[in-house]
N, C-alpha and C positions, 0 to 999 in steps of 0.2 A: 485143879484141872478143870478146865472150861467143860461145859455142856455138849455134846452133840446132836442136840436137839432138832429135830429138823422143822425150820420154819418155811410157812407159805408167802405167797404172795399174797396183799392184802384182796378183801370183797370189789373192792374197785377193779382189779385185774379180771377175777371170775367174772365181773358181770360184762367186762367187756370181752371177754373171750367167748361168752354165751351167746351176747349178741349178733358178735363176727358170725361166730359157728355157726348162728341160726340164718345171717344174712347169704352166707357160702352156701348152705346146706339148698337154701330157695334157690340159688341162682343155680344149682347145678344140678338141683332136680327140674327144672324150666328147661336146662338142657338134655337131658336125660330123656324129658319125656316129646319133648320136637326130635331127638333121635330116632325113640323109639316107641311109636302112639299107641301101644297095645299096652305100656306103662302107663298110660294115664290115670290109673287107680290110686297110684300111688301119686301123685302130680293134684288129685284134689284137695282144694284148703278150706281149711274151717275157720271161720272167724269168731274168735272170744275176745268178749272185751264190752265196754262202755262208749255206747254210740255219742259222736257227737251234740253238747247242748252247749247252748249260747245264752248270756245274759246279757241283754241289750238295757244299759243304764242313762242313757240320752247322751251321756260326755265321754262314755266309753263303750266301747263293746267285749265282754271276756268269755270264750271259748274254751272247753275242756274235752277232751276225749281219750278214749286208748281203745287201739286196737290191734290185735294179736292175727296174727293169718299165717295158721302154720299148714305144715304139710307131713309125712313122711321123711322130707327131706332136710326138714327144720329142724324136727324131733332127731335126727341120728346128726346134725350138724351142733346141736346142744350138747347130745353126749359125748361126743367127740372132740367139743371142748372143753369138757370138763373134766373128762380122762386125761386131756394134752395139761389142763392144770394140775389136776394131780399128782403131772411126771415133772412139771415144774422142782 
């Protein structure tokens, strides 16, 4: 008798649903708080991450950085992906 084991979607899916979720979550807290400006607490973002540095090699130039800029509305647009992969 086969397994019924329940499998997920692989880490490639989670990390693009987190992404999305986080990308959604910004845009509709952006909207949220142009609605309504007394929400602006929640509309503030914090920046984590590693600032931009450049190494300039004379025949090339390489650039690295990351930068995270969340909000309130990132953070529930995160979990709300991750719930929605869960029910995957």
């Amino acid at each position: 008798m086969p397994s019924r084991a329940r499998t997920y979607p692989g880490w490639q899916m989670l990390l693009l649903l987190i992404v999305m979720g986080g990308i959604i979550g910004s845009w509709i807290g952006d909207a949220v708080v142009r609605l309504w400006p007394a929400l602006g607490i929640l509309g503030n973002v914090q920046s984590v991450g590693l600032p931009t540095m450049t190494m300039d090699l004379h025949v090339f130039s390489l650039s690295f950085g990351f930068m995270l800029n969340i909000n309130f509305f990132s953070i529930l647009g995160f979990i709300l992906a991750w719930v929605f992969f869960k029910r995957l």
